[in-house]
C-alpha positions in Angstrom: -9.3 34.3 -48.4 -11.7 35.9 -45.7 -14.0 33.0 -45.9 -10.8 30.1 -45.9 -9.3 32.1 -42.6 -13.0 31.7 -41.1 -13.8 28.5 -41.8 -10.6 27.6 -40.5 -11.3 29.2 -37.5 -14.6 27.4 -37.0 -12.8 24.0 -37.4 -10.8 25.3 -34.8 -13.3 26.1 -32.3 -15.0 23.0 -33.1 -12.8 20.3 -33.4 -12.5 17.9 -30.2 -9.7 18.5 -28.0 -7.1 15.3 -27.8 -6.5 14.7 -24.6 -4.1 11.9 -24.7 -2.8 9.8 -26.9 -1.4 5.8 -26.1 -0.7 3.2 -28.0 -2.0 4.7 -31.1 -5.6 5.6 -29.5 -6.4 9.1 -29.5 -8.7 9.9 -26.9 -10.7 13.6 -26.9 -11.7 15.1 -24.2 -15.4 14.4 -24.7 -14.9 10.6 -24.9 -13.1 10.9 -21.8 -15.3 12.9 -20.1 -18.1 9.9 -21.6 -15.7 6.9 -20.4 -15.6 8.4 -16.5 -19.0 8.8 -16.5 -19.9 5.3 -16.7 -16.7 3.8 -14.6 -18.4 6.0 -12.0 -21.5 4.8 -12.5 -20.2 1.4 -12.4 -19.3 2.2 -8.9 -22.0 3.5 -7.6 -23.8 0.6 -8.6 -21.8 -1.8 -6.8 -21.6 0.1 -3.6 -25.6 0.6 -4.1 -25.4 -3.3 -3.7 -23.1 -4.0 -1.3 -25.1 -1.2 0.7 -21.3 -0.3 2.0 -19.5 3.2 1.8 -15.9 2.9 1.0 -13.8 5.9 0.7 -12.6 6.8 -2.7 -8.7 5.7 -1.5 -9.3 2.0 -0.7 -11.4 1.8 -4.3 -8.7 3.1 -6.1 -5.5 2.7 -4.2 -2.0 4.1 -5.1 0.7 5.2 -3.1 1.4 9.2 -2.6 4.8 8.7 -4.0 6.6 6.0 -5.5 9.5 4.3 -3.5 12.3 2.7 -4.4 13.9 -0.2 -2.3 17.6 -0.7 -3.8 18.5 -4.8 -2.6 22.1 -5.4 -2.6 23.5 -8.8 -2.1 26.8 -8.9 1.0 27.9 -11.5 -1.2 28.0 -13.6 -3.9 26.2 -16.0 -2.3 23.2 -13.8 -1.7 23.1 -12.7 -5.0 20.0 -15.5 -5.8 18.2 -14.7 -2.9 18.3 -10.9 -3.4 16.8 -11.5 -7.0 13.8 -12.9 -5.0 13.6 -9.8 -2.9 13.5 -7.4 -6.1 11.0 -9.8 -7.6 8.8 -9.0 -4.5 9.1 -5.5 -4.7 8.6 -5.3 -8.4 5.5 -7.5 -7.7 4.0 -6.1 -4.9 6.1 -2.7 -3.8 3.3 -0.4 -4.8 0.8 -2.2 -3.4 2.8 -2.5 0.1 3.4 1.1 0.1 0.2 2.3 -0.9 -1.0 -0.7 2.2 1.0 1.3 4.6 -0.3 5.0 3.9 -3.8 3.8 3.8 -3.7 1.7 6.8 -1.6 4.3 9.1 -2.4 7.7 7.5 1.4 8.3 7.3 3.1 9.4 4.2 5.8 7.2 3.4 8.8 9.7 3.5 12.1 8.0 1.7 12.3 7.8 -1.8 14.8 5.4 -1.7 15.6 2.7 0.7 18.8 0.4 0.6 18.7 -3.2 1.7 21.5 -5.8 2.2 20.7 -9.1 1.6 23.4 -11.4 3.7 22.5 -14.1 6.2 22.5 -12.2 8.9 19.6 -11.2 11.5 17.4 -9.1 9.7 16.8 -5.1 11.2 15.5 -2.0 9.7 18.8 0.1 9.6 18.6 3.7 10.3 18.2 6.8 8.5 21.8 7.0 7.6 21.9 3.2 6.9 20.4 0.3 5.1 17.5 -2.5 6.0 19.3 -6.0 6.3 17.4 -9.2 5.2 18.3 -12.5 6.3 18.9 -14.4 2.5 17.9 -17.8 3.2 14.5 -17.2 4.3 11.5 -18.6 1.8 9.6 -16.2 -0.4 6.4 -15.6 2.1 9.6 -15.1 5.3 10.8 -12.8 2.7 7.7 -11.3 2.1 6.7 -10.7 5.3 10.0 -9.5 6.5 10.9 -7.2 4.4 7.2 -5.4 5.4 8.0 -5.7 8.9 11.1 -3.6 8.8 9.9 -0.9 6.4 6.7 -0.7 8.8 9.8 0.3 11.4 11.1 2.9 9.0 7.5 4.1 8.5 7.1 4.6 12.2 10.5 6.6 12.5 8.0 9.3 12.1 6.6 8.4 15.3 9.4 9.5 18.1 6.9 10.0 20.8 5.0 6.6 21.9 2.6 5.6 24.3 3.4 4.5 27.7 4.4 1.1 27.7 4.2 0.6 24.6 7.3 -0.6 22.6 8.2 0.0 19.1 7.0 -3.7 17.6 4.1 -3.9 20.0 3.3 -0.4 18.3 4.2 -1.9 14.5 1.7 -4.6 15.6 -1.0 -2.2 15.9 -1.1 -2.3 12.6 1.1 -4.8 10.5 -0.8 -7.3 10.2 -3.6 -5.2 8.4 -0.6 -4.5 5.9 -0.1 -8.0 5.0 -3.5 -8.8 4.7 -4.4 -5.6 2.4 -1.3 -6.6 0.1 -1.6 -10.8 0.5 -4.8 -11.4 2.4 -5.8 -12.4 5.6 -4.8 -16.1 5.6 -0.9 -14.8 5.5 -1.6 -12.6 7.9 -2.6 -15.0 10.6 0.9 -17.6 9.2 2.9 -15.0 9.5 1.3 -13.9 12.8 1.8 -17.4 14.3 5.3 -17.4 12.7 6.7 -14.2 14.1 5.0 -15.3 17.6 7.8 -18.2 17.8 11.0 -16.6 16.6 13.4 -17.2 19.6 15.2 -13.9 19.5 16.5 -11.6 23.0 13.0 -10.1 21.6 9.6 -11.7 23.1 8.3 -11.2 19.6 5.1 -13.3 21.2 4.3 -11.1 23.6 4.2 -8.3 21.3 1.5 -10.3 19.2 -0.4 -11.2 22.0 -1.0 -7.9 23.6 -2.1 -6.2 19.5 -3.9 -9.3 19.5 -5.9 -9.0 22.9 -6.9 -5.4 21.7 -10.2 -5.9 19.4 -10.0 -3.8 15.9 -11.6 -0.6 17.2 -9.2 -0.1 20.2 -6.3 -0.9 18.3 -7.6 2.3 16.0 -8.1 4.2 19.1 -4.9 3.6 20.2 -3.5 4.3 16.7 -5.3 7.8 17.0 -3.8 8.4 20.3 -1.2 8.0 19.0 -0.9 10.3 15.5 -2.5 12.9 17.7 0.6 12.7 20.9 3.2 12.8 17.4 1.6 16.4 15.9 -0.5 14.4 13.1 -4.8 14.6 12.6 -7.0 12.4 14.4 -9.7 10.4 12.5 -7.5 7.7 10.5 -9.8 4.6 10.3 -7.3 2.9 7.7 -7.9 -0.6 9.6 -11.2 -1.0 9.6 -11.6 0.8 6.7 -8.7 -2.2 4.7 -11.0 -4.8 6.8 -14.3 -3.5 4.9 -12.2 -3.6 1.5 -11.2 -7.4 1.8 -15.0 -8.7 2.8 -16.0 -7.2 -0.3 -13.7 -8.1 -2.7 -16.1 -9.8 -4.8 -17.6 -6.7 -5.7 -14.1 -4.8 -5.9 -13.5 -7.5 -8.6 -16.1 -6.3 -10.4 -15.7 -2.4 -9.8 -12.2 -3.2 -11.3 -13.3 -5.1 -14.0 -15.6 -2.6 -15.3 -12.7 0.1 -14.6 -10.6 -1.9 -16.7 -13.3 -2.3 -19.6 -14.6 1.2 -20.0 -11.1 3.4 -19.5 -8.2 0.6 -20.1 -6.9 2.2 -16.8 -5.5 -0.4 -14.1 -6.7 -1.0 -10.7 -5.0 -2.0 -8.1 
């Protein structure tokens, strides 16, 4: 009996702790451990190469918290085009939010946003009301649109601005390095040129022209200023930082690739 109750114990003692267990694959710790190693590896090897530091966040971006954009069609006649806004979001929503946190070092704060779908002009709401999307605008309008007015609820955060600076020349500062992390940089400049003609009460030009005029560096500057004059740390260097990610893409492909291989984990 003595000698069972030990040998048990031993076994015990000895056996590999499971970790996890998915889809039938049970992983111990030790395999885990071994899988890591060489993901990490993997990266260093391609950052070796690319003789380029990024931080860890851009490598493997996800957002602090998930959110949850609710589209609800006015009508029944928005009800197709507010199936293509969920199909966005289901697509892409991680991706945007996790774009926004990274390239303005805010946290996103709702959980849950509300959008009504209706042809209407589109706004961002207010805290105690929902986004509005104009329906009958094509999937990249739609795209682009419904980033532009989150990036307003983002910025709520924000109450004190910089002298004479607006609320969308201050969204410019740093929307168009949202849709270029999330789409890339040839949507950025479309939708760029296409928000610069909209014939609104609003000169969204003029907005675009003066965050264009400002080169990448003093539009971070600015950006600082900013956080700091609002009660949040200095130091965010999202947009360059999103800039460096998308030249090297390439060797991102791989990193993720080799991510993918060795853990079965997926990378944005």
């Amino acid at each position: 009996m003595l000698a069972a109750m030990q040998g048990e114990r031993h076994e015990r003692l000895h056996k590999p702790a499971l970790l996890f267990d998915v889809s039938g694959h049970r992983v111990t710790e030790s395999e885990a451990a071994k899988k890591w190693s060489i993901v990490f590896r993997c990266a260093q090897s391609v950052l070796r190469l690319t003789g380029v530091v990024l931080t860890a966040s851009l490598l493997l971006v996800t957002p602090a918290n998930a959110v949850e954009v609710q589209f609800i069609p006015f009508s029944a006649a928005s009800e197709l085009d507010t199936r293509s806004y969920r199909a966005i979001w289901k697509e892409s929503g991680e991706r945007i939010v996790a774009a926004f946190e990274a390239v303005t070092c805010l946290p996103f704060t709702e959980s849950i946003v509300r959008a009504v779908v209706a042809e209407r002009v589109s706004n961002s709401g207010g805290p105690e009301h929902p986004m509005q999307l104009r329906a009958s605008y094509d999937r990249a309008v739609k795209q682009a649109t419904l980033v532009h007015e989150l990036g307003h609820r983002v910025l709520w955060q924000l109450t004190r601005r910089l002298d004479g600076v607006d609320g969308h020349m201050t969204l410019d500062l740093v929307l168009d390095r949202v849709w270029a992390y999330v789409w890339g940089e040839e949507f950025a400049e479309r939708r760029i040129r296409d928000e610069s003609v909209w014939r609104a009460s609003y000169d969204y030009g003029a907005a675009w022209r003066w965050a264009r005029s400002r080169g990448r560096e003093e539009r971070v500057r600015l950006w600082n200023e900013l956080l700091i004059k609002n009660g949040f740390p200095g130091g965010c260097n999202g947009s360059l930082d999103i800039a460096a990610r998308r030249s090297l893409e390439p060797e991102l492909d791989a990193l993720r690739h080799s991510v993918q291989h060795v853990s079965g984990a997926k990378v944005p």
